[in-house]
C-alpha positions in Angstrom: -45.5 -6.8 -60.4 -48.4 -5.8 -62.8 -49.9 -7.7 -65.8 -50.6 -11.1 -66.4 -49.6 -13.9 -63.7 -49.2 -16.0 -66.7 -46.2 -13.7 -67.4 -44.8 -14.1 -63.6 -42.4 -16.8 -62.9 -43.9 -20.0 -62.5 -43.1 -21.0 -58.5 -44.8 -17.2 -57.5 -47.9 -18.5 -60.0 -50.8 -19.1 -56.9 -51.9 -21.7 -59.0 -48.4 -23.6 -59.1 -47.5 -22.5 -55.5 -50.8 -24.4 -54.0 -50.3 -27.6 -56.5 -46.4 -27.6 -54.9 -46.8 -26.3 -51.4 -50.8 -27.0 -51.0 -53.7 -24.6 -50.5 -52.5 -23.1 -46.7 -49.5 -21.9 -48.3 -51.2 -19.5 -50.0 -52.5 -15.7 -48.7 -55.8 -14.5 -48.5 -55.1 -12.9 -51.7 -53.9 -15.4 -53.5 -56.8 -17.4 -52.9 -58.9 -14.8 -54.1 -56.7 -14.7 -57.2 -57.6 -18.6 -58.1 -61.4 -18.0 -57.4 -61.1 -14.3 -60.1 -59.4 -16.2 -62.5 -58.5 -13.5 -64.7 -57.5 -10.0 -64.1 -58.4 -6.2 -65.6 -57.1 -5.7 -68.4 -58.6 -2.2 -68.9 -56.4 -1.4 -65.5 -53.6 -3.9 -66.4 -53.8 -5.4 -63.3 -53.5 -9.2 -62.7 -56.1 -11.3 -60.7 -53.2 -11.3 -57.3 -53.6 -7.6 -58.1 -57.5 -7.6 -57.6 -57.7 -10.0 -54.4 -54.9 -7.1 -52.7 -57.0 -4.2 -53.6 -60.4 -6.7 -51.5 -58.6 -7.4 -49.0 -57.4 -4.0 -48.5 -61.2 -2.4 -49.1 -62.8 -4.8 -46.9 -60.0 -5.7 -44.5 -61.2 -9.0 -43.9 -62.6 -12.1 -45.6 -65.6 -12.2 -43.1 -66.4 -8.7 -44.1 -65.9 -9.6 -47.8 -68.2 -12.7 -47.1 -70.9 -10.0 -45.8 -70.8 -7.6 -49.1 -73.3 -7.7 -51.5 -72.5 -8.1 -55.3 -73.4 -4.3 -55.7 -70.5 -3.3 -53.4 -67.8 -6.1 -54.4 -68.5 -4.1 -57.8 -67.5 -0.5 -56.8 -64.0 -2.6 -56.7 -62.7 -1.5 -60.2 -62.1 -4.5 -62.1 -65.2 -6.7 -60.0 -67.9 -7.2 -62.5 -70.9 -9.0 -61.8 -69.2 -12.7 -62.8 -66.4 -12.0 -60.6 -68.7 -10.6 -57.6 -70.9 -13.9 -57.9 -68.0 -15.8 -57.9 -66.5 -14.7 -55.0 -69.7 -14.7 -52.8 -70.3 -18.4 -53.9 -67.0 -19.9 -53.0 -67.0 -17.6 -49.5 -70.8 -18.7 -48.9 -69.6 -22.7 -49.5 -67.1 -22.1 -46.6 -69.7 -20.6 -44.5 -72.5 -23.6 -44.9 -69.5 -26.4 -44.6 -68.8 -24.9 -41.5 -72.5 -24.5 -40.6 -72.8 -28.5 -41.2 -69.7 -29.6 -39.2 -70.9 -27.4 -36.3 -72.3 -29.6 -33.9 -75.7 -28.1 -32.6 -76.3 -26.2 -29.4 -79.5 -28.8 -28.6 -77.0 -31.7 -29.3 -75.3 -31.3 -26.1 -76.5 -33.6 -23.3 -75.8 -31.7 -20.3 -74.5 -28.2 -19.2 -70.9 -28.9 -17.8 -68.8 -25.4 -18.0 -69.2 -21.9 -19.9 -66.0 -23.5 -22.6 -68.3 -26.2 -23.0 -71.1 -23.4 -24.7 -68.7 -21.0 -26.3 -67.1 -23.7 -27.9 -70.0 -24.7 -29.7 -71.8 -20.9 -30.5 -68.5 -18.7 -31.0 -68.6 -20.0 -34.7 -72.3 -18.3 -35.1 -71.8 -15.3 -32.7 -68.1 -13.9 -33.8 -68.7 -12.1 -37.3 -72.1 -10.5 -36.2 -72.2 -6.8 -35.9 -74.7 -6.6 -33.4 -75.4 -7.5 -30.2 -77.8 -10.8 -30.0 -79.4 -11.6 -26.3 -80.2 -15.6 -26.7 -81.4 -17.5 -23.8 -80.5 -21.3 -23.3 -83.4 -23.5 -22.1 -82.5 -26.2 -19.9 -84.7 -29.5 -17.5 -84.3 -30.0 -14.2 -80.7 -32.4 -15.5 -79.2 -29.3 -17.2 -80.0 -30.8 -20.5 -80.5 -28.4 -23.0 -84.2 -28.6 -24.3 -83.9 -25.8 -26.6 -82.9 -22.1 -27.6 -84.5 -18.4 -27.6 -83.6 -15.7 -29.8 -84.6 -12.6 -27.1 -83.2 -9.4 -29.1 -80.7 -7.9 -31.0 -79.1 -4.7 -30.3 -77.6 -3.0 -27.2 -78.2 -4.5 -24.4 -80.1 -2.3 -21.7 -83.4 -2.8 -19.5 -85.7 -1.8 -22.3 -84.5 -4.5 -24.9 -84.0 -7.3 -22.4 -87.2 -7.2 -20.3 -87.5 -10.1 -17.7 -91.4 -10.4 -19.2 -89.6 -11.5 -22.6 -87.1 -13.7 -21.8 -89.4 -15.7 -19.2 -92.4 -16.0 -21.1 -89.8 -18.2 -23.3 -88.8 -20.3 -20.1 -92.4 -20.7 -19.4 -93.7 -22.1 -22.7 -90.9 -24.5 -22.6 -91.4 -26.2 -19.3 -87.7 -25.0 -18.5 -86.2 -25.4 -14.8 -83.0 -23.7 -15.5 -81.8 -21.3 -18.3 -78.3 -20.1 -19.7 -78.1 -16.1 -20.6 -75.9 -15.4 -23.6 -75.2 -12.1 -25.6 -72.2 -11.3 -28.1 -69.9 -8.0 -27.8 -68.7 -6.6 -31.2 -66.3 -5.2 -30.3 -64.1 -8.1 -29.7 -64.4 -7.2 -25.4 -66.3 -9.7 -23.7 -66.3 -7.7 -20.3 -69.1 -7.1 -18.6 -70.3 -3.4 -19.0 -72.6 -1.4 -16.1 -75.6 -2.4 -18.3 -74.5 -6.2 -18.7 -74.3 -6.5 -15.4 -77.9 -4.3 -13.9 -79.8 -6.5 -16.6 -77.9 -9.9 -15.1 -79.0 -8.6 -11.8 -82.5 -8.2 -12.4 -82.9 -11.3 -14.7 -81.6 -13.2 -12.1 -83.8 -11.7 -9.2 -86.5 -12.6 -11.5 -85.6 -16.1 -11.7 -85.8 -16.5 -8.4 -89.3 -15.3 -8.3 -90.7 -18.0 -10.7 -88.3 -20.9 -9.6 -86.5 -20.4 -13.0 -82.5 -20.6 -12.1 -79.9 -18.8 -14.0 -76.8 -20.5 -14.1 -74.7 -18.7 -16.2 -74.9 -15.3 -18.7 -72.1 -16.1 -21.2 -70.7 -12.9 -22.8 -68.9 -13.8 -26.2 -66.3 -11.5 -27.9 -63.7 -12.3 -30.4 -62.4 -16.0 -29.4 -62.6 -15.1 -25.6 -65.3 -15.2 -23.2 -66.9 -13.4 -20.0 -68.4 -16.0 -17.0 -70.9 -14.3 -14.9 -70.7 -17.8 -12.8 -67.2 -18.4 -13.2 -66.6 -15.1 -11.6 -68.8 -15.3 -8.8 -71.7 -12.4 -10.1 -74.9 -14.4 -9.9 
């Protein structure tokens, strides 16, 4: 159905729908279509019409969230008010959830690998590359503080003991927790993951620095090196 939504019949109207049935009952789409406003009238296309064709060229709204203005405007019918728009009201969502997330440094003691992915799956699952962090933790398993170590593949070269205990060190920390991100959605340990674990934690052992855990994150799952008996 093409042309104005004003035209369509009023319980199919995204507007009317989310007053009647609220804001989950909408798609994706839809909510696009209440952020655009208006459609293309060069292209006859309605606003509904506009949020489809995003959602089918960026497949998702994380990836949408991600654009810049310069590509939401290769979308015909995205001009610069409609880019800005959408990146505002997607950026909003992104720093509410930033706020309600309680911080990694907040927790008071280590307990479990849930306990941790609960709190950094939020910040890990929409990047594109990998990210080696390194949980610093006292002699109680309190966390004391964080290390961002690299970003990229992980392999020997990236991850170098040298750089991920010099952090340890400056921080007085007794204990640390190894984390790193898979894009691809796997959080299985690959041959790499695991050589790197191996010396990281042989390294640790050296300086009295324990490992208890390297946390592999991928989409809403996670990989235990601890809970599965590798350490």
């Amino acid at each position: 159905m093409s042309g104005g939504i004003k035209c369509w019949p009023e319980k199919e109207r995204p507007r009317e729908k989310l007053m009647q049935h609220g804001v989950s009952f909408l798609s994706e789409a839809e909510l696009l279509a209440l952020i655009l406003k208006s459609g293309d009238a060069a292209s006859r296309r309605s606003a509904l019409d506009l949020g489809r064709e995003l959602m089918l060229q960026f497949g998702s709204l994380s990836l949408l969230a991600d654009a810049s203005c310069s590509e939401l405007q290769k979308v015909k019918g995205i001009g610069p008010a409609k880019a800005t728009c959408i990146l505002a009201a997607l950026d909003l969502a992104r720093r509410i959830k930033e706020r309600d997330r309680r911080p990694i440094e907040s927790l008071t003691r280590f307990t479990s690998a849930s306990q941790v992915f609960e709190h950094l799956n939020p910040e890990f699952r929409d990047r594109h590359k990998e990210q080696f962090m390194a949980l610093l933790l006292d002699g109680k398993n309190r966390i004391i503080s964080r290390a961002q170590i690299s970003e990229g593949s992980l392999n020997q070269s990236i991850v170098h003991p040298r750089e991920v205990f010099n952090v340890a060190v400056r921080h007085s920390a007794a204990a640390m927790i190894l984390l790193h991100n898979h894009p691809t959605g796997d959080p299985a340990p690959s041959p790499e993951d695991m050589e790197v674990t191996r010396r990281l934690c042989e390294a640790g052992q050296l300086l009295g620095i324990r490992v208890l855990d390297h946390i592999i994150i991928g989409e809403n799952e996670f990989y235990s090196f601890a809970e599965h008996g590798r350490l």
